[in-house]
C-alpha positions in Angstrom: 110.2 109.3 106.9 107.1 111.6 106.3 103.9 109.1 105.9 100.1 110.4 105.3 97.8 107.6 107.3 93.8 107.4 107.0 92.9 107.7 110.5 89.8 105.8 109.7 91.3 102.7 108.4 94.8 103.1 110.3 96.9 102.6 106.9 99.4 104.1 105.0 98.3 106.8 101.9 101.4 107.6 101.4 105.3 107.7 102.2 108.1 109.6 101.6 111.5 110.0 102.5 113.6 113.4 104.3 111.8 116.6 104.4 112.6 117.0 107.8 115.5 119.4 107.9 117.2 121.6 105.3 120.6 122.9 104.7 120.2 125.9 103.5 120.6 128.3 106.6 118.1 130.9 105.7 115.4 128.2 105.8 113.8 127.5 108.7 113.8 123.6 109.1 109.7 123.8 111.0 108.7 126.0 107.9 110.0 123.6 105.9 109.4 120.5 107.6 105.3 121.9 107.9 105.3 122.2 103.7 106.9 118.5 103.3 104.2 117.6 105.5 101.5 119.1 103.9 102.7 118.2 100.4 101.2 114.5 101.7 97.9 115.8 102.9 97.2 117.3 99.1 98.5 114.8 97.7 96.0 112.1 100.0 93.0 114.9 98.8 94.4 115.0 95.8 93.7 111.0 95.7 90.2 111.8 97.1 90.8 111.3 100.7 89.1 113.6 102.9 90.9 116.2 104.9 89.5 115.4 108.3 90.5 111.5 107.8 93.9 112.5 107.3 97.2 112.4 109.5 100.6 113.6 107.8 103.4 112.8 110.2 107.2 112.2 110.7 107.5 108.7 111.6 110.6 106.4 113.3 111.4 103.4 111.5 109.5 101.3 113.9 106.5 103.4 113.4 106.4 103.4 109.5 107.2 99.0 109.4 104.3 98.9 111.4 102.6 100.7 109.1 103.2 99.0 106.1 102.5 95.9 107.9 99.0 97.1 108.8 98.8 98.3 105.1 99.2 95.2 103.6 96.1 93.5 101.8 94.4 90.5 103.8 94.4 87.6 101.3 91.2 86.2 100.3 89.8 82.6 100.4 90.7 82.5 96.6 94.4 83.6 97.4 94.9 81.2 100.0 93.2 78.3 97.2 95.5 79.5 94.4 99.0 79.2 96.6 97.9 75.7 98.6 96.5 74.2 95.1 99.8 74.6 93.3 100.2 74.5 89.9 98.0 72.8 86.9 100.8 70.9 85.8 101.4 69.6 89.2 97.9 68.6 90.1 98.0 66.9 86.3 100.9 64.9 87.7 99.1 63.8 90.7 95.9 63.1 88.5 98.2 61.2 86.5 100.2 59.1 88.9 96.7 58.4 91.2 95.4 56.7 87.7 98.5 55.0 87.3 98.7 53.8 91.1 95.3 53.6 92.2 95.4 56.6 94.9 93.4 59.2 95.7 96.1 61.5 96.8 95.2 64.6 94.5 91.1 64.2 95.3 92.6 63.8 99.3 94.4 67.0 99.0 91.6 68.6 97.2 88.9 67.9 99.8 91.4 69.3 102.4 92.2 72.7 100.8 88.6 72.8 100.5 87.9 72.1 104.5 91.1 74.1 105.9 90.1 77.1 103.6 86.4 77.3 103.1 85.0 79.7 100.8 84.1 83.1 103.1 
């Protein structure tokens, strides 16, 4: 796997598989491996990264999960609200059923999202 990484930020520009060897026999497989390579550092500059912030690289399998790992977007405040809120029609139900019952169970979950994931 052949990856472009910004060395500022430690993630991933780009990926792509191969590019490492070649089977044609007149081709050298470093000549060739070197243009795969730098294919993904125009491409980052090309996507207005700058050259010196740029690593193009052959990486293991172990190497290019942890990179897509360290990639990955950190969820905001709002994200983490949206998924522990649940649906409208579910927090109508609740609304609903603490009318009908007397309970506080949707204004109780509420407050909690609210304390566990306070706005940033």
């Amino acid at each position: 796997m052949r990856v472009s990484i910004d060395k500022l930020t430690g993630k991933m520009i780009e990926s792509q598989s191969g590019g490492e060897t070649h089977s044609d026999p007149k081709i050298d497989d470093k000549v060739y491996a070197k243009s795969n390579l730098e294919t993904l550092r125009q491409n980052a500059i090309n996507a207005g990264h700058l050259e010196k912030n740029i690593e193009v690289k052959f990486a293991t399998s172990e190497e290019y999960e942890a990179l897509l790992e360290a990639s990955k977007p950190v969820p905001t405040y709002s994200d983490l609200r949206k998924i522990a809120y649940g649906s409208i029609n579910n927090q109508l139900d609740m609304q609903y059923w603490d009318l009908a019952n007397g309970t506080t169970v949707w204004k109780d979950m509420i407050a909690q999202i609210k304390k566990d994931i306070p706005k940033e």
